[in-house]
Structures are given as C-alpha cells and as structure tokens.
C-alpha positions in Angstrom: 0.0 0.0 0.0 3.0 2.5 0.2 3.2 3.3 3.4 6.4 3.2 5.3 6.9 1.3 8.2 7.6 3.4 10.9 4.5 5.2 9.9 2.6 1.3 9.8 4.5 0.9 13.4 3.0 4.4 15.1 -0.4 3.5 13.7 -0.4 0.3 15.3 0.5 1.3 18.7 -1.5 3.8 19.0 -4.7 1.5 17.9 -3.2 -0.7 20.6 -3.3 1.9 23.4 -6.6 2.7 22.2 -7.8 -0.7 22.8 -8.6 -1.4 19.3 -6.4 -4.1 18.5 -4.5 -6.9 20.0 -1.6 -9.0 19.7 -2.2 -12.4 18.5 0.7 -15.1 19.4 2.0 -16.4 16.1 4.3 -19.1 14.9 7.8 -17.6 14.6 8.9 -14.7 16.8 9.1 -12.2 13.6 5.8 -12.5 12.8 3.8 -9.7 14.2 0.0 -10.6 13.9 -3.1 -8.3 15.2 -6.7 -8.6 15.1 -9.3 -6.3 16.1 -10.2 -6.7 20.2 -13.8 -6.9 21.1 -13.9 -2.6 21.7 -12.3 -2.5 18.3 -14.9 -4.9 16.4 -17.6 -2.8 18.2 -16.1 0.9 17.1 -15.9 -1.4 13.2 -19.7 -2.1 13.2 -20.6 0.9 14.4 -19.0 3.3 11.8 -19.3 0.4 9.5 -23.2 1.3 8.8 -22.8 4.8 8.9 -19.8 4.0 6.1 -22.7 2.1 4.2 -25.0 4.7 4.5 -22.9 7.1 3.2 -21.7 4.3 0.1 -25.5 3.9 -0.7 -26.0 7.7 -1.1 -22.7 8.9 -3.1 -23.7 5.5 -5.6 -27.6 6.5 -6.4 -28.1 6.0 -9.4 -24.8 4.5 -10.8 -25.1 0.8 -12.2 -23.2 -2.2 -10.6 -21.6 -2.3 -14.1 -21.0 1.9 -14.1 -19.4 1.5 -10.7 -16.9 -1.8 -11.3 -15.7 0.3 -14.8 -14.7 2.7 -12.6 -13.1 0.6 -10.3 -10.9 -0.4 -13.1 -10.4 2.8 -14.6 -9.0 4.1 -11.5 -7.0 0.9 -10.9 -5.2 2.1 -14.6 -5.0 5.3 -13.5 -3.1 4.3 -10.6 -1.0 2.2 -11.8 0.0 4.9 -14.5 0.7 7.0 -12.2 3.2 4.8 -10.1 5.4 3.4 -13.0 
C-alpha cells in the first residue's frame, strides 16, 4: 500500500493503546500478527453502517456495471501513475 513502516509501526501502537487491537501469538517470533479486540470490532460495526449509509447515497443512481468500470479505470489510473 505505500506506506512506510515506521509510519505502519506508530499506527499500530496507538490503535493498541486505544484498545482497538490486540496482539495475537503467532508461529515464529518475527511474525507480528493483530486482530481487532472486542472494543475494536464494536467501534468497526458501528462506523461500519454509517460507512454504508454514506456508500449507498454517493452511488444513487450508478449501475453495478458503471461503478466496477470505474473501479478499473482508477486501478489504470493508478498504476499509471506509479510506473
């Protein structure tokens, strides 16, 4: 996703000291593996239906087919733009 690590690293921690996610023990020692905690699935579901609210109204009136075309146009655009 482009986005450096130390950057990945702050955002992390501080979702941790929020509450929002938790360590989850993994295989090998390097792996670092999260998930959302139970406050942090809450805050998700929550802002997760005013997300789809908001989807619902910015898409009225735009096909399926309209919106995956632009999907893919923007996926071009992007990848235009970082060659």
């Amino acid at each position: 996703m482009s986005v450096e690590k130390p950057t990945v690293t702050r955002t992390i921690n501080r979702l941790e000291e929020l509450g929002y996610v938790e360590h989850v023990p993994g295989k090998d020692k390097r792996e670092k593996r999260m998930q959302l905690s139970e406050v942090g699935s809450h805050v998700y579901k929550d802002v997760r239906v005013t997300i789809d609210q908001f989807e619902q109204e910015i898409l009225k009136g735009i096909s399926e087919d309209e919106q995956n075309d632009a999907i893919r146009i923007m996926g071009e655009i992007q990848k235009n733009i970082t060659r």
